[in-house]
Every structure is written in structure tokens, then in C-alpha cells.
C-alpha positions in Angstrom: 0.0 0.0 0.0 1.4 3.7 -1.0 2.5 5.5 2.5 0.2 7.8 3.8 3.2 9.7 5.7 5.0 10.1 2.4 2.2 11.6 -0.3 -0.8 11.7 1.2 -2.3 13.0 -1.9 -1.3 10.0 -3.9 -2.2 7.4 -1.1 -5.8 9.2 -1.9 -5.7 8.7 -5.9 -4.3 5.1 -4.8 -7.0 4.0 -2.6 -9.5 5.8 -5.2 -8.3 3.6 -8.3 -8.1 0.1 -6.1 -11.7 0.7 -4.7 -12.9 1.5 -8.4 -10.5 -1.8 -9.4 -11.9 -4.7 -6.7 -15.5 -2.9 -8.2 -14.4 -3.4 -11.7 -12.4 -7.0 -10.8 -13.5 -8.9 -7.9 -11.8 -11.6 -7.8 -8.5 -9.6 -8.6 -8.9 -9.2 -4.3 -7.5 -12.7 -3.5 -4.5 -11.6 -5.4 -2.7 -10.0 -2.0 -3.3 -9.8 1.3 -3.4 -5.6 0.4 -6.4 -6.1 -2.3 -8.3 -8.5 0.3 -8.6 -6.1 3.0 -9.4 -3.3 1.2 -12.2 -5.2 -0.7 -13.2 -6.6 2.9 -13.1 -2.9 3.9 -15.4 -2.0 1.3 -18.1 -4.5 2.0 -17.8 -3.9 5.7 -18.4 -0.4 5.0 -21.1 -0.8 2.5 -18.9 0.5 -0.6 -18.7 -2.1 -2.4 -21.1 -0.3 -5.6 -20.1 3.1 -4.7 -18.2 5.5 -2.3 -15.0 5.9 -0.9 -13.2 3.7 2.4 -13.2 5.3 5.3 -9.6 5.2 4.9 -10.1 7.3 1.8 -12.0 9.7 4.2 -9.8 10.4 6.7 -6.9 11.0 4.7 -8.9 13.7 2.8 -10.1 14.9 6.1 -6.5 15.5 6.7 -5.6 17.1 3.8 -8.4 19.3 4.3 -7.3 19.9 7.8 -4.0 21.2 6.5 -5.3 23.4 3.5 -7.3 25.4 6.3 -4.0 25.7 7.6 -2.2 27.1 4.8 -5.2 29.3 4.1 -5.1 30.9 6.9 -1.3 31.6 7.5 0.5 31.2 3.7 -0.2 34.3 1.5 1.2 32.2 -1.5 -0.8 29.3 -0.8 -3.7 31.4 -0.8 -3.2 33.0 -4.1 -2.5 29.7 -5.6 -6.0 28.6 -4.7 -7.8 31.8 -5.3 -6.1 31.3 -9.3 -7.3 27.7 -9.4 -10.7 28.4 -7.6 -12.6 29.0 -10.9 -11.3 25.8 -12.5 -12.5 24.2 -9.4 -15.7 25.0 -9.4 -16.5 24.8 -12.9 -15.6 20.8 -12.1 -17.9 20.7 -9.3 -21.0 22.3 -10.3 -20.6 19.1 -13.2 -20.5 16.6 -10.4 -23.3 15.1 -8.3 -21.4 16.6 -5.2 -21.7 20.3 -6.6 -20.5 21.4 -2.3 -17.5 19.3 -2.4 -13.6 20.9 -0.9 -11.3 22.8 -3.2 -8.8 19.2 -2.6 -11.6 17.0 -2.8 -12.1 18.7 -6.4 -8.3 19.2 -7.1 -8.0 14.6 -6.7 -11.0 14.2 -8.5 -9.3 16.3 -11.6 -6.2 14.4 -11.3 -8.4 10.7 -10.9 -10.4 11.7 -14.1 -7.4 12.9 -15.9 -5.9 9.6 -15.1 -8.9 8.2 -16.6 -9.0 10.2 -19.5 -5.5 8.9 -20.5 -6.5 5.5 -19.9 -9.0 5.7 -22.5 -6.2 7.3 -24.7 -8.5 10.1 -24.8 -7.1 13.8 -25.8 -7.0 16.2 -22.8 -7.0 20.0 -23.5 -4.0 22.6 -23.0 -6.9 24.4 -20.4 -7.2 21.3 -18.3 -3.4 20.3 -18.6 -3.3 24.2 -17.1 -5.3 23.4 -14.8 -4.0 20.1 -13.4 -0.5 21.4 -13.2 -2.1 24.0 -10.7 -3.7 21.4 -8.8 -0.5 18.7 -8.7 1.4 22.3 -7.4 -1.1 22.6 -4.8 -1.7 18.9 -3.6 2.0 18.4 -3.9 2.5 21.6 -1.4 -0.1 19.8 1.1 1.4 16.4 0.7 5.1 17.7 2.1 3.7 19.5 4.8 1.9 16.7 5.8 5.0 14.6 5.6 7.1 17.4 7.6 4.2 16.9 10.1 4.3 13.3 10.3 8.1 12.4 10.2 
């Protein structure tokens, strides 16, 4: 399993694209001990069709936790959301979770990018903007996190 400690932001996207892989591949959870839990986790959970672990949860909770944070004390930070914060909510209003967090919205653009170029499907020089402002910002979290926690 990806290290929370070390990117949280990608531990997110990880645990994102397993629960969305045990729902795609079932059986792909008796491959390792890692896949069985989590798909236990999901069932336990009542995930198994939709949703996000609470695993999932928690680490967004503390990613939230931290961009409050950096709102509130980092003048840089702060401009770096305010120049993404249009992007952001363009994505949202197109989602059935229209109230959803500025990081909530920035994984989800990364996770549907990821899915885009899965599908070997084009991705416009505006979104490729706009990701690169997201990575910059989820990046910033994920190192303060791991200052935090090491």
C-alpha cells in the first residue's frame, strides 16, 4: 500500500483507483493480502457499488485539515487557490457533489485525468493548465503533511 506519511495526496488517488479496481475485478482481491482487506473494507463499509473507504476519508479529512491551515497563514498558498478556484468550481458544479472541498475537487481532476488517458482520450491545454495547478497545490499539502508526520 502507497505511504500515507510520504504523499498523502497519492495514497488518496491510490486507494481511489483500487476501490474502483476490486469494483471493476472482484476476484483480482485474492491476489494480496493488500487487495483482500481493502475489498473486505469496502463491503464492511457498504462500498462495495459506490463510495470511498473510510480510509479514503480520513486521509482527505486531513488534507483538508492542512489546506485550512495554509489558508489561513500562507499568503502564497492562498493565491494559488484563489487562481485555481474557478477551474475548481466549474468541475464541481458538473459533479453530483456540486458542495464538495477545493482538494476533494483538485483529486477528483487528477483521478479523471488519469482516466482520460486511460482511455487514450485527448486532454485540452486548459485542463493540462489546470491540473499542473492542482499537482502544485496537492503536492504543497502532501510535504507538509509529511514534515508533520516524520
Amino acid at each position: 500500500m502507497r505511504s500515507k506519511k510520504d504523499n498523502i495526496a497519492e495514497y488518496i488517488l491510490w486507494l481511489w483507483q483500487m476501490e474502483d479496481y476490486l469494483r471493476a475485478f472482484p476476484e483480482e482481491a485474492e491476489r494480496t493480502q493488500e487487495l483482500h482487506e481493502l475489498h473486505e473494507m469496502m463491503h464492511r463499509e457498504g462500498i462495495a457499488d459506490a463510495g470511498h473507504t473510510n480510509l479514503a476519508k480520513i486521509a482527505l479529512g486531513e488534507m483538508e485539515e492542512l489546506h485550512g491551515q495554509q489558508m489561513e497563514t500562507d499568503a502564497v498558498y492562498r493565491a494559488a487557490i484563489m487562481r485555481i478556484h474557478p477551474s475548481l468550481n466549474l468541475l464541481k458544479a458538473k459533479t453530483d457533489h456540486p458542495t464538495m472541498s477545493d482538494i476533494e475537487a483538485c483529486l477528483l481532476l487528477l483521478y479523471q485525468i488519469m482516466l482520460l488517458r486511460l482511455q487514450k482520450r485527448e486532454i485540452s491545454a486548459e485542463t493540462r493548465q489546470v491540473q499542473q495547478q492542482a499537482t502544485e497545490i496537492l503536492r504543497f499539502l502532501s510535504r507538509v503533511y509529511a514534515t508533520l508526520k516524520n
